[in-house]
VEXDREN-2710 file (C-alpha; in Angstrom, 1 decimal):
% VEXDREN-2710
k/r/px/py/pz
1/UNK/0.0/0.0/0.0
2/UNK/1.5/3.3/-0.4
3/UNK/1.5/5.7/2.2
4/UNK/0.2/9.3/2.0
5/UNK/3.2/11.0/1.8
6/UNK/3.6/9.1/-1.5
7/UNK/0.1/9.6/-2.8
8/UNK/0.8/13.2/-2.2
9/UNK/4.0/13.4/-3.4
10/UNK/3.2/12.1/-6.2
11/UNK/0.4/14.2/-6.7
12/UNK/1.8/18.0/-5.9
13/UNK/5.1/16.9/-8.2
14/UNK/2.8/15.8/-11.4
15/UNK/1.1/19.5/-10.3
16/UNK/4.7/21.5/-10.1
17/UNK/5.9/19.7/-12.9
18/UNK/3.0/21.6/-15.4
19/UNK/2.3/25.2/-13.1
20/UNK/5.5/26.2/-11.1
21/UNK/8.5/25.3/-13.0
22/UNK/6.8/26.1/-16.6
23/UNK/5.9/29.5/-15.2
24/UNK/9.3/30.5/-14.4
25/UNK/10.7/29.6/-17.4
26/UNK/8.2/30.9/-18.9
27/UNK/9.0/34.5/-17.1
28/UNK/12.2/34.0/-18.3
29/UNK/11.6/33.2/-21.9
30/UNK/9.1/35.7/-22.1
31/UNK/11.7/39.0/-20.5
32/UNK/14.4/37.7/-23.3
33/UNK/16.7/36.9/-20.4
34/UNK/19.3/34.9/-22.3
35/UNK/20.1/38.3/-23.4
36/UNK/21.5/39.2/-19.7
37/UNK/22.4/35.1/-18.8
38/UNK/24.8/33.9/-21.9
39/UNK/26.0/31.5/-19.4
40/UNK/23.3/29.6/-19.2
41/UNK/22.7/29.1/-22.7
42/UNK/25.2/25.6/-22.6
43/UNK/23.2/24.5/-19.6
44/UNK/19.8/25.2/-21.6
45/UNK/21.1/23.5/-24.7
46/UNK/24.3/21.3/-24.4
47/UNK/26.2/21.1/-28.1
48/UNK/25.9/23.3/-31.1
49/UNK/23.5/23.8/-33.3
50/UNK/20.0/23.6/-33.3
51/UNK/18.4/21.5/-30.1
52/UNK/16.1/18.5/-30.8
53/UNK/14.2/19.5/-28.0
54/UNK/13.6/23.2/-28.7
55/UNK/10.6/24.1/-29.4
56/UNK/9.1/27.3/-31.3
57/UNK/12.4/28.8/-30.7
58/UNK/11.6/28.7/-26.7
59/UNK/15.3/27.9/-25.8
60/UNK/13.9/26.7/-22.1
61/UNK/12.0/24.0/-23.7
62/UNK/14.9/22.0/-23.5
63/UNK/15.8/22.9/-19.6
64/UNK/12.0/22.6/-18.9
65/UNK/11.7/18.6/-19.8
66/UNK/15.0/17.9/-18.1
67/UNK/13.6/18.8/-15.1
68/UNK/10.2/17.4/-15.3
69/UNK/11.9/14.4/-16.0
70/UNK/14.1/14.8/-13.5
71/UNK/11.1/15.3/-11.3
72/UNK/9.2/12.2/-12.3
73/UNK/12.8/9.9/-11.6
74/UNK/12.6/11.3/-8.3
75/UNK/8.9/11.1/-7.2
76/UNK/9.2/7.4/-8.7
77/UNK/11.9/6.7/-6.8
78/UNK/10.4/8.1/-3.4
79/UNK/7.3/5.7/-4.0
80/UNK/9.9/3.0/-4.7
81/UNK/12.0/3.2/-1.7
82/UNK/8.6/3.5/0.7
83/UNK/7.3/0.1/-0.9
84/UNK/10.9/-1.6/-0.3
85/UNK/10.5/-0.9/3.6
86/UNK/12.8/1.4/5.9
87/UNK/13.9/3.8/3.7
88/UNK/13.3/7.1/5.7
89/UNK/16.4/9.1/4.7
90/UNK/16.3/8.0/0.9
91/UNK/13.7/9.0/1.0
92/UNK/14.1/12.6/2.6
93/UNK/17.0/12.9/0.4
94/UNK/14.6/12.7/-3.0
95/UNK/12.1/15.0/-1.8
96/UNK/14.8/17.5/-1.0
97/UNK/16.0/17.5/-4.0
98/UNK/12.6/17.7/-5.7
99/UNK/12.4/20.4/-3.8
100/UNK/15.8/21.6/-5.2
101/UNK/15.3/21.4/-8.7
102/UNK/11.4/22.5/-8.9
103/UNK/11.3/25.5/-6.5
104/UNK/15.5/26.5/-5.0
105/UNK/17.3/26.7/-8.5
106/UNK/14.6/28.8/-10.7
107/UNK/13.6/30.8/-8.3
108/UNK/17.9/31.9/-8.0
109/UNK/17.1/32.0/-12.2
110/UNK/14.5/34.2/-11.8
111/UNK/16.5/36.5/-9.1
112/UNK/19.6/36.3/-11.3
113/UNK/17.7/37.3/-14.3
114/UNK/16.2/40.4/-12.5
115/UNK/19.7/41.7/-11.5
116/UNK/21.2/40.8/-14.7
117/UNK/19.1/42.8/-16.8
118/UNK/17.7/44.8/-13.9
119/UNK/14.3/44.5/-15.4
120/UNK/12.2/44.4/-12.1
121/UNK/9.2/42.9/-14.0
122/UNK/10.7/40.0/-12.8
123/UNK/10.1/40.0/-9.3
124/UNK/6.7/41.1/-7.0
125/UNK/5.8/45.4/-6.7
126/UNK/5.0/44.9/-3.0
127/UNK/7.1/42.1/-1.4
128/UNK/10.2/42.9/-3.1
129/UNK/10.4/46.5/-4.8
130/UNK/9.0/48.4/-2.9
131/UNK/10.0/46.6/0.6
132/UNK/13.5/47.6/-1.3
133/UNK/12.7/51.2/-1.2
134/UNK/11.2/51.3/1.6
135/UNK/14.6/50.3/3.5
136/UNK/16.2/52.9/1.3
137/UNK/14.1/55.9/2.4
138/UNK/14.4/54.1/6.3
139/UNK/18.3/54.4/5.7
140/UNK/18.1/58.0/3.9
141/UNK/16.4/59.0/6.9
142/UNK/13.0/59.4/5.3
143/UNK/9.4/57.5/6.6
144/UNK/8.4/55.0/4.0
145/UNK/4.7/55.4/5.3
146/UNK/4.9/59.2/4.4
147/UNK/6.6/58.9/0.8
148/UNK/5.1/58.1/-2.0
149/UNK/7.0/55.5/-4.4
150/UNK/7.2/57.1/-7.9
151/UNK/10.1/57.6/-9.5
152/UNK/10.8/54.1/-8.9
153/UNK/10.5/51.0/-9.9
154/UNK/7.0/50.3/-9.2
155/UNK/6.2/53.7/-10.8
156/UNK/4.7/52.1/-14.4
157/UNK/5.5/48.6/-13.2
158/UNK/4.9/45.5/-15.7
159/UNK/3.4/48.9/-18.0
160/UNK/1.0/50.1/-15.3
161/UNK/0.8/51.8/-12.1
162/UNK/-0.6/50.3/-9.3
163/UNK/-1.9/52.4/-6.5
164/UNK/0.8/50.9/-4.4
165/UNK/2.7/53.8/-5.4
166/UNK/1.1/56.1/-2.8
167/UNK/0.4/53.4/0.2
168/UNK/2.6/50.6/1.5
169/UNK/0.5/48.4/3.0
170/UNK/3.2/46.3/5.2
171/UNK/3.8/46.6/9.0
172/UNK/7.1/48.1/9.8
173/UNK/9.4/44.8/10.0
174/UNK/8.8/44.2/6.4
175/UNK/11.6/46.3/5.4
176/UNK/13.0/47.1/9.0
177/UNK/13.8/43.5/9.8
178/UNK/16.0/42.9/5.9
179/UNK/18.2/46.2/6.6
180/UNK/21.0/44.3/8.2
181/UNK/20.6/41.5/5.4
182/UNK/20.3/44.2/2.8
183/UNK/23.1/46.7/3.9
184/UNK/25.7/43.1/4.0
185/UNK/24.8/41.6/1.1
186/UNK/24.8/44.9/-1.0
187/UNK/28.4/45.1/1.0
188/UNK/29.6/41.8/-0.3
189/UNK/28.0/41.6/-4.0
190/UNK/27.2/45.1/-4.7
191/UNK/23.7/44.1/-5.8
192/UNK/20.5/42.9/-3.4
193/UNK/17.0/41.4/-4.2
194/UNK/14.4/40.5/-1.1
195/UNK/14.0/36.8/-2.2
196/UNK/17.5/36.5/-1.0
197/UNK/15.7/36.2/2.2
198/UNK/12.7/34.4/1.5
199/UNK/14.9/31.5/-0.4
200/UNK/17.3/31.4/3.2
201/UNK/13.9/31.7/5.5
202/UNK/11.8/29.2/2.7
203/UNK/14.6/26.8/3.5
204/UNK/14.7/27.1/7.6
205/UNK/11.8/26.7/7.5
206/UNK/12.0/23.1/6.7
207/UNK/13.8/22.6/10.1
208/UNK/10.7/23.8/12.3
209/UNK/9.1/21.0/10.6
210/UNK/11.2/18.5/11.0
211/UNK/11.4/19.3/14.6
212/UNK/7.6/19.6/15.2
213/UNK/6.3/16.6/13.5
214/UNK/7.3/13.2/14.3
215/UNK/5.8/11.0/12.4
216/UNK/8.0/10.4/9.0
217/UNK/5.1/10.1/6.4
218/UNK/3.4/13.3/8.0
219/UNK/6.3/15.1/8.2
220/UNK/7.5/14.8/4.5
221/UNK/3.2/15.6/3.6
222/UNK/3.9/18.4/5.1
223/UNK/7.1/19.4/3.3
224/UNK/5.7/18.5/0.0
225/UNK/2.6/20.8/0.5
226/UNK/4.9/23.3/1.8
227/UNK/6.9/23.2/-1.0
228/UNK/4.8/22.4/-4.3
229/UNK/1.7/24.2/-3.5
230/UNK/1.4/26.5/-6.2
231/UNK/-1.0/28.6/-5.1
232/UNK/2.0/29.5/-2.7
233/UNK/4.9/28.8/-4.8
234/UNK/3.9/31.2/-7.9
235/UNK/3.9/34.0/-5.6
236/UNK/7.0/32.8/-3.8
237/UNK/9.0/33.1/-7.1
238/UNK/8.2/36.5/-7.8
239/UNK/8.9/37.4/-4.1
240/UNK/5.0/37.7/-2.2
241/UNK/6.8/37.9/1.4
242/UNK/4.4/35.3/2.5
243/UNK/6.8/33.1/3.3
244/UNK/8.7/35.3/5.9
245/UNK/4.9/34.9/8.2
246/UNK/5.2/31.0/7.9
247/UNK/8.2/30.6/8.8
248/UNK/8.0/32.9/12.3
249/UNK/4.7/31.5/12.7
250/UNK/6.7/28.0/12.6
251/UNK/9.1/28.9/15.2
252/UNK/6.7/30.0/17.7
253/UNK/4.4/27.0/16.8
254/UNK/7.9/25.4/17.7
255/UNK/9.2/27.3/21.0
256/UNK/5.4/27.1/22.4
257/UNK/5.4/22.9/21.8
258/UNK/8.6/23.2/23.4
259/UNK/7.6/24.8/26.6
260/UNK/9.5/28.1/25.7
261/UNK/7.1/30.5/26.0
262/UNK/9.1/33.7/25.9
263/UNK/10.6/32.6/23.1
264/UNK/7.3/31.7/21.5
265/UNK/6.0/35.1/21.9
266/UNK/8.9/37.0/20.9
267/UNK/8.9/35.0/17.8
268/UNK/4.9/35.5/17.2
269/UNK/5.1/39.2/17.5
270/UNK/8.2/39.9/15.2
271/UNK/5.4/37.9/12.7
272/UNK/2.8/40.6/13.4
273/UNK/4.9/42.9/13.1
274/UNK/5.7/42.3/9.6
275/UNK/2.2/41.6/7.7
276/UNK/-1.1/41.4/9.8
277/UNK/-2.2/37.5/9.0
278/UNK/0.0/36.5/12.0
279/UNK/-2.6/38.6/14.3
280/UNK/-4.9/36.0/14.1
281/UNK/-2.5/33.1/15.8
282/UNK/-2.6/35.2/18.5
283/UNK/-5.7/34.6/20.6
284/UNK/-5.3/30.9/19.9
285/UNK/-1.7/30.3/20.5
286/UNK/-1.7/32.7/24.1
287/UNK/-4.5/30.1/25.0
288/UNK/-2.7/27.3/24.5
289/UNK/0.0/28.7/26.8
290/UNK/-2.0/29.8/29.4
291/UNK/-4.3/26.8/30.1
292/UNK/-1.8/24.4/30.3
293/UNK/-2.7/21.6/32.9
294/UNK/0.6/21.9/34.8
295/UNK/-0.7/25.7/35.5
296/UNK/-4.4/24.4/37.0
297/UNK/-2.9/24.5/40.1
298/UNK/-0.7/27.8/40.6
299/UNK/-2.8/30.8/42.2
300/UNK/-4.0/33.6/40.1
301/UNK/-1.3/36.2/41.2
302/UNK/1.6/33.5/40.3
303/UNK/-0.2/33.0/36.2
304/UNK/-0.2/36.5/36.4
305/UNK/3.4/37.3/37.3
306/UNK/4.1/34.5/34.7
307/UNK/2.5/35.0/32.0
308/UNK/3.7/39.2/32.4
309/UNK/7.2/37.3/31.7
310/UNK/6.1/35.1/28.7
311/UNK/4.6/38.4/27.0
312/UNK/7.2/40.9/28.0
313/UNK/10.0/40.5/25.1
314/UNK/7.3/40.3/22.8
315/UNK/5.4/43.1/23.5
316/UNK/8.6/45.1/23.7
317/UNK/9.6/43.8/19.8
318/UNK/5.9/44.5/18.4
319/UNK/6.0/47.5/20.2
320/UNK/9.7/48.5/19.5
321/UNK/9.4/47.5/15.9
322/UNK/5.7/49.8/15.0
323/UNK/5.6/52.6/17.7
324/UNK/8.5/54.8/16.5
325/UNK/6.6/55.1/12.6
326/UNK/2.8/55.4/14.5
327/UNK/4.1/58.4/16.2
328/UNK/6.1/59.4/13.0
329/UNK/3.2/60.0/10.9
330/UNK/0.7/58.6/12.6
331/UNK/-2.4/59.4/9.8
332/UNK/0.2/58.0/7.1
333/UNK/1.0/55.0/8.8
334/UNK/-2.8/54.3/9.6
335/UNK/-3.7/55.3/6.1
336/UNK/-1.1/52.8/4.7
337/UNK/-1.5/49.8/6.9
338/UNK/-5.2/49.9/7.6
339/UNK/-7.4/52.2/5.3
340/UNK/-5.8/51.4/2.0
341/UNK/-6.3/47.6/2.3
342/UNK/-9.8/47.5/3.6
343/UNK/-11.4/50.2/1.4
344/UNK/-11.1/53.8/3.2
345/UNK/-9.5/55.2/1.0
346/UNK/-10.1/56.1/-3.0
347/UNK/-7.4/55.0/-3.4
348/UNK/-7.5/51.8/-2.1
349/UNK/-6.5/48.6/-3.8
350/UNK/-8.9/47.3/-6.1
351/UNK/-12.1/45.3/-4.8
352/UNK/-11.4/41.5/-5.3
353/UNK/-7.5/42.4/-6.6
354/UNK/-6.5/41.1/-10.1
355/UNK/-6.4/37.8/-9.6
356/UNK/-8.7/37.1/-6.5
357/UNK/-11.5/35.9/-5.6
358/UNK/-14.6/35.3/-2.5
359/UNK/-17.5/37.6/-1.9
360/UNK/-16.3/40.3/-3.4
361/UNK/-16.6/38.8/-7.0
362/UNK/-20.5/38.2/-6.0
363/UNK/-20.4/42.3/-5.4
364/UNK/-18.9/43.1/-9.1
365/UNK/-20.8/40.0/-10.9
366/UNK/-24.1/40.5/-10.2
367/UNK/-23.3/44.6/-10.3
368/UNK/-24.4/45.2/-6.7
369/UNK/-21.3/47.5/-6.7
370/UNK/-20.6/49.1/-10.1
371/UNK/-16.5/48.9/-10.0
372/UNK/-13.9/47.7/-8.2
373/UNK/-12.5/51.3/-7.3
374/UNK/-15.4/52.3/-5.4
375/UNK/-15.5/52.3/-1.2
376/UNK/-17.6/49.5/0.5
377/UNK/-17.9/48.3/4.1
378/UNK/-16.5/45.2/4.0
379/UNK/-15.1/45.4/7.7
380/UNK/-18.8/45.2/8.9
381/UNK/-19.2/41.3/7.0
382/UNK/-16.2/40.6/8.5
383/UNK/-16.9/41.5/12.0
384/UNK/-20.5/39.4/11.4
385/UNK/-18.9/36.3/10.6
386/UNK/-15.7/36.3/12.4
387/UNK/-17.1/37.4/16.0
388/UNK/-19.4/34.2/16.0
389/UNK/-16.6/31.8/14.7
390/UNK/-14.2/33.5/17.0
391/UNK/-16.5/33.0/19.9
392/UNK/-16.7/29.4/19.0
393/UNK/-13.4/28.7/17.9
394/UNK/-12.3/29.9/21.8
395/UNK/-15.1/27.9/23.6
396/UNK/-13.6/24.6/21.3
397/UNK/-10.1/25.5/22.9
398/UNK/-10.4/26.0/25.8
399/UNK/-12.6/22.2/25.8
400/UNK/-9.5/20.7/24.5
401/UNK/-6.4/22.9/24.6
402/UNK/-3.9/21.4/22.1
403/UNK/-1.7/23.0/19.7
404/UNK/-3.3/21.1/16.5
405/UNK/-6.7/22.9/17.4
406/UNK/-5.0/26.3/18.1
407/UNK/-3.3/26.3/14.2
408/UNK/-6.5/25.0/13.1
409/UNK/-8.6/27.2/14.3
410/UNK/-6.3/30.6/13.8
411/UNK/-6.0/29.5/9.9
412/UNK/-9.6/28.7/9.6
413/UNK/-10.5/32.4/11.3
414/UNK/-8.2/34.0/9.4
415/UNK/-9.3/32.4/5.7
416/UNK/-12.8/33.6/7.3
417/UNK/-11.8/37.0/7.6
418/UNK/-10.2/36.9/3.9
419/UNK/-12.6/35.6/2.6
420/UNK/-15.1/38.9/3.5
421/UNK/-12.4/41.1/2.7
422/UNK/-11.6/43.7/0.0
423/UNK/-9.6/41.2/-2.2
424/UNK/-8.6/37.9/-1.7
425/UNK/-5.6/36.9/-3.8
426/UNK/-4.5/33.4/-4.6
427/UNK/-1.2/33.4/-2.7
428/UNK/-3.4/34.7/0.4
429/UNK/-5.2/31.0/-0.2
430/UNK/-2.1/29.5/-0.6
431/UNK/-1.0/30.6/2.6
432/UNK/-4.0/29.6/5.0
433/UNK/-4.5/26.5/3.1
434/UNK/-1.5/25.2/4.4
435/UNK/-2.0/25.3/8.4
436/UNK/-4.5/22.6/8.3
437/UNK/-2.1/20.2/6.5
438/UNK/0.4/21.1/9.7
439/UNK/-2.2/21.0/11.9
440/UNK/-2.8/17.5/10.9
441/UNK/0.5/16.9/11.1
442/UNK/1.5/17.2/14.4
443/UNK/-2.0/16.3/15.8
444/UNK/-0.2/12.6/17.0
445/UNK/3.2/13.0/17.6
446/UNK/2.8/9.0/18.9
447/UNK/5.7/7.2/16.6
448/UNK/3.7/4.6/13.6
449/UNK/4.6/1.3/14.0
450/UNK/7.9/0.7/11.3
451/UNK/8.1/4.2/11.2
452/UNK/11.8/4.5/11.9
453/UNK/11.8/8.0/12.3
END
């Protein structure tokens, strides 16, 4: 019989195989970024002369069914060694270098293409242009909240403008947090793109796993969906920083199992303050700290005094990280982080985004709103539908206070929220759609039987 792992694997590669790597390539074909690469023309097409497997002079054809081949070798051989019996660390070795050739070595293509030909149409306006600029105006002394961004790259970006040019919707960490990454790097190579930190965080990331999931088949389901998602991938190419919320949201989900609470905390809050999904964790994952068993019979006043201790380095991070741009500008930062993305503003992003979708799109198709440009109050739908599931989400935890509920139910109130809200992108999806895979898989941390791992 073959285990879930392999079903899946086999399943998410056949799926990366036709929507992640293609639409790299494709990128790259597209941006004529041989032009800017001539070294990788002997890797696309080895010998001279015209390639058998080129195709409508698409010189990444060739590279293309390498690696899907490639892919299907190694997904065949993971099923393989799981029939053959004990073969945990084969393998692990085969996924991670599915994971390797379909998602680490295009998306360094796609970064090297970008600085090559420093054509930014390569890589995302909000997670990695403009979290660029925005470190440049922080280091130039200058408030990202209270500039505007044109004059640069996002200004006519991919042959439009996006509003983005006047709002930048991230918390403060966004960029604050990359400085010290961005101000080495640019030291050492002279050059700097933000997916330099997604790729080294995308990869870390696989540790938390590892360390929070026993079971081996669950672990490497997890991985897989991680990993070859594409909902999630797509946007982690082009640099959606998606990816940095996960992994924080991993550690904590790590430090709490642990019993490290502080450290939980402190790594929760440098989440929320970078993008604003990680604020729905919250409630669930301070409740799985706080009614813990072993704390049923400490008084009152010694929780309290506890728990001040757990929170403190948090707090101060969260607090450290957004206060000094609040009081900076406070109406630009509110304008930026809050009213552009829910609709206050006319120039707010566009109801149901460009590639979105929930209730918004029954708003536009049936014309009970004429555009997507026009203010509505989504907040009010959302504060209908999450209050209730909120409420009931709480009473469910506190019943049985386990971490596989508290992931469950944060993911499942936040793709709630999203789902009521201005726009709800794909990558947005991608994201939420995940944590009930993890949940899953740490739910029984009991080793199977001939597991091995």
């Amino acid at each position: 019989m073959l285990s879930i792992d392999s079903v899946l694997i086999l399943f998410f590669v056949s799926i990366g195989v036709e929507m992640i790597v293609p639409y790299v390539l494709d990128q790259l074909d597209f941006h004529n970024s041989l032009e800017y690469l001539p070294w990788l023309e002997p890797v696309l097409a080895p010998g001279s002369g015209d390639h058998p497997l080129a195709v409508l002079d698409n010189r990444f054809v060739p590279l293309k069914l390498l690696i899907r081949s490639i892919s299907a070798g190694l997904a065949l051989g993971y099923v393989f060694a799981g029939l053959s019996g004990r073969r945990n660390l084969i393998r692990a070795l085969l996924l991670y270098l599915l994971i390797a050739v379909n998602i680490l070595i295009p998306g360094m293509l796609l970064v090297a293409a970008r600085i090559s030909a420093d054509n930014h149409a390569l890589a995302h306006d909000g997670g990695v242009i403009q979290i660029e600029e925005a470190m440049k105006y922080l280091l130039e002394g200058r408030d990202p909240y209270h500039e505007n961004y044109l004059g640069t790259p996002l200004e006519n970006w991919r042959g439009f403008t996006n509003n983005i040019v006047h709002h930048l919707p991230y918390m403060p960490g966004s960029f604050a947090y990359s400085i010290p990454v961005y101000l080495l790097w640019k030291q050492a190579f002279g050059w700097y793109d933000q997916r330099i930190v997604h790729l080294l965080v995308f990869i870390c990331s696989f540790f938390f796993m590892h360390r929070t999931i026993d079971r081996f088949s669950r672990r490497m389901t997890a991985m897989a969906v991680f990993a070859f998602n594409p909902l999630f991938t797509r946007m982690f190419f082009l640099g959606a920083n998606d990816i940095l919320i996960l992994f924080l949201l991993l550690g904590s989900v790590y430090y709490l199992m642990s019993g490290r609470y502080r450290m939980g905390f402190a790594w929760l809050s440098l989440a929320g303050a970078i993008k604003q999904f990680a604020w729905f964790f919250v409630p669930f994952l301070v409740l799985f700290a706080l009614v813990q068993p072993s704390r049923k019979f400490m008084g009152y006043r010694f929780r309290f005094i506890q728990a001040f201790w757990w929170f403190l380095p948090g707090t101060l991070i969260f607090l450290g990280t957004v206060l000094p741009f609040l009081f900076w500008h406070p109406v630009d930062f509110v304008r930026d982080t809050w009213l552009y993305g829910s609709g206050g503003l006319k120039t707010s992003y566009p109801i149901q985004g460009f590639h979105g979708f929930g209730f918004a799109t029954f708003l536009l198709f049936f014309r009970w709103i004429p555009d997507g440009n026009v203010m509505f109050p989504f907040f009010w739908f959302q504060l209908l539908f999450c209050l209730p599931v909120l409420a009931l989400f709480i009473r469910l935890q506190l019943r049985s206070n386990e971490m596989p509920s508290a992931i469950l139910f944060s993911a499942t109130l936040l793709g709630v929220f999203l789902y009521f809200s201005r726009y709800f992108n794909g990558n947005f999806l991608g994201f939420v759609l995940f944590w009930p895979v993890y949940a899953w898989a740490v739910s029984s941390n009991e080793p199977e039987s001939g597991d091995g791992s």
